[in-house]
C-alpha positions, 0 to 999 in steps of 0.5 A: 813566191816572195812576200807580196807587196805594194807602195801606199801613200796616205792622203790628207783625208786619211790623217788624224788631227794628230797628223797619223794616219786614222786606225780605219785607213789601215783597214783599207789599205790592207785590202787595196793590198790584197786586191792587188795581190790577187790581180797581180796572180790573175785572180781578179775579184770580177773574175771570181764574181763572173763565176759566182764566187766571192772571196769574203773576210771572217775574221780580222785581227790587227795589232798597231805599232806605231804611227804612220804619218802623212810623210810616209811611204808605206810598203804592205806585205801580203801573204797567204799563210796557211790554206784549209779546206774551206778557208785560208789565213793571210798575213799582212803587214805595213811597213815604213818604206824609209826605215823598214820599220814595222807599224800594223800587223794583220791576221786575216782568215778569209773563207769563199762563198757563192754569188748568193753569200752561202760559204762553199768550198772553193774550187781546187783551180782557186786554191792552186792560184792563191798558193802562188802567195804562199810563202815557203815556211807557210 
């Protein structure tokens, strides 16, 4: 499968005084992006909560480039970059629609747990459909 994405447009509430778009916002629209990116495969969060599953961030690392500014138009790329026993690293990045500029890059290990918050495997179904996010090099 290509590359995930989706179009993000900040709003005046996620800006700066400076007229940039506010570190935290990009936290957010990484996970927007991600939530789409599992609906998109037929893997809705309520859809695991309802087998008392729950996709949970363990570790976060993000590297800011530059900018974005309330102008902009974002593309976030999502992809699943590699896929442990237990856990799966994901690949983000925000992107300036005009000029495809790169602004914030994300590595995210994301691991599963059951309804209670306990760390479990996840079922083999579930590694099969987020493979569907996996690019070819991952």
């Amino acid at each position: 499968m290509p590359v995930h994405q989706t179009t993000i447009v900040p709003r005046f509430g996620e800006l700066d005084p400076y007229n940039h778009v506010n570190h935290a916002a990009y936290i957010a629209y990484f996970e927007a992006a991600r939530c789409v990116a599992l609906d998109d495969i037929d893997m809705s969060l309520s859809d695991l909560s309802d087998r008392g599953l729950q996709i949970v961030v363990t570790k976060l690392e993000v590297k800011f480039r530059e900018p974005a500014t309330a102008r902009d138009e974002l593309v976030v790329e999502t992809y699943v970059h590699e896929m442990k026993r237990v856990s799966s690293t994901w690949k983000q990045q925000i992107l300036r629609k005009s000029d495809k500029q790169t602004l914030v890059e994300a590595q995210l290990i994301l691991g599963v747990c059951d309804s209670g918050g306990r760390p479990t495997r996840p079922p083999a179904d579930l590694n099969e459909t987020l493979s569907r996010l996996s690019t070819d090099d991952s």
